[in-house]
C-alpha positions, 0 to 999 in steps of 0.5 A: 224494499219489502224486508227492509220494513220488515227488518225496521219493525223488528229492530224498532222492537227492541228484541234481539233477533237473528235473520236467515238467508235463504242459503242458510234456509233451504228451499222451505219455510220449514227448513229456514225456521229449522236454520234459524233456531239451529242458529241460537239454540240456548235461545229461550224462545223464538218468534217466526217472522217470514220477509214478506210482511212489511206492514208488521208493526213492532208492537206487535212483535212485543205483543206476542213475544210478552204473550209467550211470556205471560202465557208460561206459568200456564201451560203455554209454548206457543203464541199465534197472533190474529187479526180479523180471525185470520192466523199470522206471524210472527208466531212465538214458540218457547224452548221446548220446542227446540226439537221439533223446530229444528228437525223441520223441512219442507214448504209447510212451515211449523204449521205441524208444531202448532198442531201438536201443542194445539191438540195439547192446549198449550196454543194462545190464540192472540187477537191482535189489531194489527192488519199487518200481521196478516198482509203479506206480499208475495205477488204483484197483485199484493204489491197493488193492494200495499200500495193503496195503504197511506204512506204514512202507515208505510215509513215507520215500523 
């Protein structure tokens, strides 16, 4: 499935993580990022990975959270990976976000959250080479252009 390849890539990361169900979440994106961090709230960050990114590979899950590490000393809370100047996930925020995180609902995401850091420059914008950050799968159209990817890239996180 779909999240199992998602779930590999994660698990193949090495960092801990925590996966919100959809009855935990909510009908958002929002209130499902809000569950997972009211989940592990004494967490020092989180990286947001919605289910439907299969072809995400665990590298750059180590990427962006080693950016969000990096970037620290610097001002940085946030960390939003992208591929060919397109924006994609997993997006890592650090503590201090805490507050705006889990207040979230609605459809839109964190996308607010990063706007407010943005304004403050306290958003890295990582280029990474991973088209899988950025292919997600939500239709049978996306389903037909997964499909031409090799299997190879397909079976392992």
């Amino acid at each position: 499935t779909v999240l199992a390849h998602v779930l590999d890539a994660v698990q193949a990361s090495g960092l801990p993580h925590y996966v919100v169900s959809a009855q935990q979440g909510g009908p958002g994106m929002a209130d499902s990022i809000a569950a997972g961090v009211q989940a592990v709230p004494n967490d020092s960050a989180w990286l947001v990975l919605p289910a439907d990114l299969p072809l995400l590979q665990a590298k750059t899950i180590q990427q962006v959270a080693q950016a969000l590490l990096d970037g620290a000393p610097f001002g940085i809370k946030a960390v939003v990976p992208r591929h060919g100047g397109q924006r994609g996930h997993p997006v890592a925020f650090d503590a201090s976000c805490y507050a705006s995180l889990s207040q979230l609902s609605g459809g839109q995401g964190a996308a607010s959250v990063i706007q407010g850091l943005r304004s403050c420059g306290q958003v890295l914008d990582l280029d990474i080479d991973d088209a899988g950050a950025v292919m997600d799968v939500d239709t049978v159209e996306d389903l037909e252009r997964l499909a031409q990817w090799p299997a190879s890239r397909l079976a392992r996180p």
